[in-house]
N, C-alpha and C positions, 0 to 999 in steps of 0.2 A: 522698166520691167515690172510685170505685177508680182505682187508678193504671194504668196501660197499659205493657205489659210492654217492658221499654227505652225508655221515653218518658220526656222530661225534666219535673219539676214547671213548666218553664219555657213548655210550652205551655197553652196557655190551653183551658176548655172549648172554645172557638166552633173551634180548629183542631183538636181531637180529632176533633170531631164531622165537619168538614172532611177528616179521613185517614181517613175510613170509607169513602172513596169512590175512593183514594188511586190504585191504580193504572190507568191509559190507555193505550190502545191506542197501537204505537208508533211513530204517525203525528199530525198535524197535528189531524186529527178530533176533536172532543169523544167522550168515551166515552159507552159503552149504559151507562142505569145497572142494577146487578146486586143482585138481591135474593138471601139466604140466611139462613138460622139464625143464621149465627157473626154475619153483619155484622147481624140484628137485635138482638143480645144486645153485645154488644162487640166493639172495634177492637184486633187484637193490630199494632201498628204494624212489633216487627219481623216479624213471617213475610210479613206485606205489602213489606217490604221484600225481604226474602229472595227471595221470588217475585219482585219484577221485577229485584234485582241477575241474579239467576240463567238469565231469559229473557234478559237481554243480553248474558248473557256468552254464549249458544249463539247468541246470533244472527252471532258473528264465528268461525267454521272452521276459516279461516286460521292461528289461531293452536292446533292442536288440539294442535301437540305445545311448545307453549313450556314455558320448565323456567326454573329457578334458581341462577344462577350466581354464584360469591362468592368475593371478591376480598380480599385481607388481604397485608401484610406478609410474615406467615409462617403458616405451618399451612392454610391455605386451597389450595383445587383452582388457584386464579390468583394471581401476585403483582404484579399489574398490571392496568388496568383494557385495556389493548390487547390483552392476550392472553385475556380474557374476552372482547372484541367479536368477536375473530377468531375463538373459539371458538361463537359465539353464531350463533343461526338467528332467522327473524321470531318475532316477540313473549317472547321471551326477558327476563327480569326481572336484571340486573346488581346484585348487593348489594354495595356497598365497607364496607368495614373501616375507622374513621377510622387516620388515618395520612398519611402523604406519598406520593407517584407521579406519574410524569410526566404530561404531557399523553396525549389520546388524540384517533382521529378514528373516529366511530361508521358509516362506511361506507352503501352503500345497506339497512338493514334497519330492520326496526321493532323499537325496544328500547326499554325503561326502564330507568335507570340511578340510582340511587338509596342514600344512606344506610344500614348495617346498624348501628342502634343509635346508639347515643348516642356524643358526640364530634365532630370536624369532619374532614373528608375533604379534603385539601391536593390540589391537581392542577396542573399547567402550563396551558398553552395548548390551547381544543378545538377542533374543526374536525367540523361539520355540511355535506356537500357531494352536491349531486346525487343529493338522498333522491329519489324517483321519487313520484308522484302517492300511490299504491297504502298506500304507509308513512308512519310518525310514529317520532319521537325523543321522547323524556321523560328529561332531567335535571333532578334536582331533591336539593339540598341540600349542593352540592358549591362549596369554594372554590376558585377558579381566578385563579390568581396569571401572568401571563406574565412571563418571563425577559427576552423579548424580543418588539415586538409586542402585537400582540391576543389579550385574553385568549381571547376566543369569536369564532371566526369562522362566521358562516353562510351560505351563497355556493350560489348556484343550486339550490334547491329547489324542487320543487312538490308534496312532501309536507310534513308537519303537523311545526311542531316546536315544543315545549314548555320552556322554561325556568322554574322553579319553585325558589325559596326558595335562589335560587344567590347568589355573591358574587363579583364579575366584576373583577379589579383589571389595565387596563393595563400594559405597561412602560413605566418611567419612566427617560430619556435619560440617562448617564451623561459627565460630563466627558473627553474624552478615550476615550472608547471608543465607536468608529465602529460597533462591532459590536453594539453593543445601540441597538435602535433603540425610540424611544417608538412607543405605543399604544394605540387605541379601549379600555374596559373590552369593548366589543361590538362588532363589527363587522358589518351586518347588508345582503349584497347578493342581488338576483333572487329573493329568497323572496317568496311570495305568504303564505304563512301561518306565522305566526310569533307566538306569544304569552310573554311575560314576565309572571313572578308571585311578587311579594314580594320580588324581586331588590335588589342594592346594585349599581351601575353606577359605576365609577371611571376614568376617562380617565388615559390614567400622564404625570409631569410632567416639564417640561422641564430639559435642565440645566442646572448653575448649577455656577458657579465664575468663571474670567477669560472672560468671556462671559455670557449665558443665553440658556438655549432658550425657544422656546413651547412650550408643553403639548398634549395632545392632546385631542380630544374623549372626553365618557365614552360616546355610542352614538353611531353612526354608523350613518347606512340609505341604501343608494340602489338604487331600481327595484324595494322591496315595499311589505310592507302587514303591517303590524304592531297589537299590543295591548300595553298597560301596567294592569297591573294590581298597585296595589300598591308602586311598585318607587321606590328611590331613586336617581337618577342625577346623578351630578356630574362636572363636569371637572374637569379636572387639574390642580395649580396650576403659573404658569410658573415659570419655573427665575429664582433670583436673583442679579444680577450682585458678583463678588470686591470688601467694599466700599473696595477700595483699587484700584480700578478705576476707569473713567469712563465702562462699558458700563452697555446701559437694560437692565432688566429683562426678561425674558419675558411673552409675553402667556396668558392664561390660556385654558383649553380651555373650549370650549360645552357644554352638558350633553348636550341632544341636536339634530343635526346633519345638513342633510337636505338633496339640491337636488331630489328627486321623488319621494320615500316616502307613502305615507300611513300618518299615525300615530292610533290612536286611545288615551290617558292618561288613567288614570281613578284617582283618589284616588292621585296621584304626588306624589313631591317634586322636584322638576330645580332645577336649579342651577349658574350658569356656572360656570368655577374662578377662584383670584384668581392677578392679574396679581403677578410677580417684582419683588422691590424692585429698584433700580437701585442700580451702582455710587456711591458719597460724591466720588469724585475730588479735588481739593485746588485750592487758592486758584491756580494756574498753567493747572489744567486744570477746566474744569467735571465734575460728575456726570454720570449717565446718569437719565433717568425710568425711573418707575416704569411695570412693563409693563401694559396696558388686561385688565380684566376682565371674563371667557369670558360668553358671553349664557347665558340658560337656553335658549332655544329659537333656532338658527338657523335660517331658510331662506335660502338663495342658490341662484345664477341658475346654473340650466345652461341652455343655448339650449330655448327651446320647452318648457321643464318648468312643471308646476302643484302642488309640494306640499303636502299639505295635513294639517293636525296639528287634532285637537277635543280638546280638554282638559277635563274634569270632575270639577270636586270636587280640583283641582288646585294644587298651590303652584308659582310660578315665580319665579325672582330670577337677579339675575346675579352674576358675582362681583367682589368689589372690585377696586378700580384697585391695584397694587403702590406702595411708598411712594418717592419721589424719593429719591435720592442728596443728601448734605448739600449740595453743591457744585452743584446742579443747579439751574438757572438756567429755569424755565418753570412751566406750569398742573400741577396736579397729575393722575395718570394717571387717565384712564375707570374708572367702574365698567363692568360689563356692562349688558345689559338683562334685564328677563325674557325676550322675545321680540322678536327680529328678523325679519321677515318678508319681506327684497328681492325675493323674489316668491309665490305662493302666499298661504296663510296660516295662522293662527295664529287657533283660531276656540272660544267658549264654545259648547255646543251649546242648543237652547232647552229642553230638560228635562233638566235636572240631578239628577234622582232616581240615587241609587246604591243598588243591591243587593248585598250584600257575602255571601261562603260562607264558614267556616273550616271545615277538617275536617285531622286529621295525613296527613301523603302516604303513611305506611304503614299499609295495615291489614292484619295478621297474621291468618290464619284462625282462626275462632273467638275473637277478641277481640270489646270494647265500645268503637267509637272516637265520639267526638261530632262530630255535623255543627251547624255552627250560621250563621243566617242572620239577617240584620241590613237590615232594609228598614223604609219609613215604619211608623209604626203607622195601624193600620188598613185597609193594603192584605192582598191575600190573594195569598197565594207560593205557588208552586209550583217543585217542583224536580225538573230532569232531570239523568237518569242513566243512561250507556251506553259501550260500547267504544270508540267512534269519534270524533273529534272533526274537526273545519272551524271556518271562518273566512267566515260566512257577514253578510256588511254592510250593514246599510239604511241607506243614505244619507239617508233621510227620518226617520230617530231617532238617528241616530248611535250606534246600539248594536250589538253584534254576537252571532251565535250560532253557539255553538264544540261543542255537543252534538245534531248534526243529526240530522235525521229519514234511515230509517228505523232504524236503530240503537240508539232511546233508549226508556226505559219514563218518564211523566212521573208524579210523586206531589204530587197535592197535600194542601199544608200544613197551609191554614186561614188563618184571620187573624191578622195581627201586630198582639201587647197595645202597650198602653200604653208599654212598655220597646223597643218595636222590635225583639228580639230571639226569635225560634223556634228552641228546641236540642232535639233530640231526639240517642237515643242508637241506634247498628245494630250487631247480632252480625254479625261478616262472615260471611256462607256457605261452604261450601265449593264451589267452582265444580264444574257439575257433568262428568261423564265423563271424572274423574281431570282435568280441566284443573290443572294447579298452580301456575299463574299467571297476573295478569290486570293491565293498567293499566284502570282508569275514569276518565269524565271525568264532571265536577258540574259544573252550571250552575243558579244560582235565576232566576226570573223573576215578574213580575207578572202577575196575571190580573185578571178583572173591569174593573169601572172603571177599574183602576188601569191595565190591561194597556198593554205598550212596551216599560217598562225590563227589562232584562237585565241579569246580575250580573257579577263576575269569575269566573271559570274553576277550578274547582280541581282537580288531576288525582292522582289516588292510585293504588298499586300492591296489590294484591292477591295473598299469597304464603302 
């Protein structure tokens, strides 16, 4: 059997046969089927690709003159990723250098901000504010540490913003020093569209010494609407009390944290944080308890609020109770829960099929990157592909779509073998009319019988 030119041995005949047919019109419609030579005789899988990466990328204008900016230490046009944003126009591609640099605030534009190469990229504190409908943000791969506060702040958006393959670590309270204050790993307010992916979420913890703090939440949301895909989120442990002390321990942070967000978490891990040991105190003076253990999922009440979390393919726990002080004189401390719910809820959805995408966030032109998708065997996948992305949510499946129509070229796959698994491999294009940069977004989905489920999101950079 001949092979298919960048086609992984991992597809099976029945989805070969299934990409002969590959690209659709880039709307909702089933496509006209199209007879020719090429497609009587064989399927070159990438130039089909090619073709519809490339109708997509001209269907956004917008972006005709974005360019490539890059960011390093030393030797580089920027040594800061602030003076690349402020340098930067809409759809602008941000490459950092691994290395250390301050926080940054990405302003109202649309940018992708993203890894140059191998290594880890150290940052402070970010700040996504008052993106306008029109634009999207894409960072993806960057470790963000805050000094003080939250590490990622997102606050009033009603454009598109992307976090991908980040590592979000709160600040964590310091004895004696007023000036650093604990915080969310995320803090996520007034955005309507907001997706995470492959993220590590760390609430920073409280402090400890002649005292202990509580700890903070690892995400915090109120008044959007979010996705989880992927992502590990934890709270923060509480801070533990001097044990020569009679102080209780600190209580531990919620994983994530909501009084009217809607959250949709799909193959997550959340996890309360653990409560602070307490003070030992001595035979004159009792000990302090151990501080109670952060839930995995909180909701609590703000007046008139309903939020509500669907969890799939999900791990939830809480975090242990902190350990009593010797001298301590009571029950031992709470653990968490998985989920607290005081109002809203906290809900399984009734189809739990996951469709999963891998693909690397950078594809350099003229490289072979692999896309690979992971869905039931025997359903038939299809995957979209296009500039633009949303936040598009059926209540009645609890899935969402983040590669909306009319923007997108859809390919389908075929069917998924025995192994679950469809990898094929894509030369990336060169986009055309000198464009020299591009973010795309990937979404798999079901079709046929199977059709509903939706996958997680993956968003890649094109340079």
């Amino acid at each position: 059997m001949r092979n298919l030119v960048a086609m992984s041995v991992l597809i099976p005949r029945a989805s070969r046969a299934g990409l002969a047919a590959a690209v659709d019109s880039p709307s909702r419609s089933r496509p006209t089927a199209r007879r020719s030579r090429s497609s009587q005789r064989s399927f070159d899988g990438t130039a089909s690709l090619l073709r519809s990466a490339s109708c997509a990328v001209l269907l956004l204008p917008s972006l005709a003159f974005a360019g490539v900016l890059r960011v390093a230490p030393s030797g580089a046009p920027f040594n800061s990723p602030q003076a690349a944003i402020d340098a930067a126009v809409d759809g602008d591609t941000i490459l950092i250098a691994p290395g250390a640099y301050p926080g940054f605030a990405t302003g109202d534009k649309t940018l992708a901000i993203t890894v140059d190469g191998a290594g880890v990229v150290h940052c402070g504190s970010v700040l996504v504010e008052n993106l306008s409908s029109a634009k999207n943000v894409l960072i993806d791969g960057v470790k963000l540490t805050a000094t003080s506060g939250m590490a990622l702040k997102l606050r009033s958006n009603a454009g598109s913003v992307r976090i991908q393959n980040c590592t979000l670590t709160g600040a964590s309270a310091v004895y004696g020093s007023p000036s650093i204050v604990k915080g969310p790993g995320a803090y996520v307010s007034s955005s309507d569209d907001v997706v995470f992916r492959g993220c590590t979420v760390r609430g920073g913890a409280g402090y400890s010494d002649w005292g202990a703090g509580d700890a903070d939440d690892g995400l915090f949301t109120r008044g959007s609407r979010l996705a989880l895909y992927g992502c590990t989120v934890n709270g923060g442990a509480g801070g533990w009390a001097d044990p020569d002390s009679h102080h209780w321990g600190g209580n531990g942070g919620d994983g994530v944290d909501s009084p009217d967000s809607f959250v949709l978490a799909q193959q997550c891990t959340i996890r309360g944080g653990p409560g602070g040991a307490g003070g030992d105190g001595d035979f004159l003076q009792p000990g302090g308890g151990g501080g109670a253990g952060g839930h995995g999922i909180h909701l609590h009440a703000d007046i008139g609020t309903n939020p509500d979390v669907a969890v799939r393919q999900c791990t939830l726990s809480g975090g242990a109770g902190g350990l009593n002080g010797y001298w301590y004189i009571g029950p031992a401390a709470p653990a968490g829960l998985p989920y607290l719910a005081s109002v809203g809820a906290v809900r399984t959805p009734s189809n739990t099929t996951v469709v999963d995408l891998q693909t690397p966030a950078n594809w350099p032109i003229g490289s072979s990157v692999p896309v690979t998708v992971t869905a039931p065997p025997g359903a038939t996948v299809a995957l979209l592909l296009g500039p633009d992305t949303g936040f598009a949510y059926n209540a009645s499946t609890d899935y969402a779509l983040h590669v909306p129509p009319p923007f997108y070229r859809r390919l389908t796959l075929g069917v998924v073998p025995a192994n679950g698994v469809i990898t094929f491999n894509m030369l990336v294009p060169t986009p055309p009319g000198g464009l020299p940069t591009q973010a795309w977004h990937l979404q798999a989905l079901l079709t046929g019988a199977s059709a509903g489920p939706l996958g997680s999101l993956a968003s890649v950079v094109v340079y």
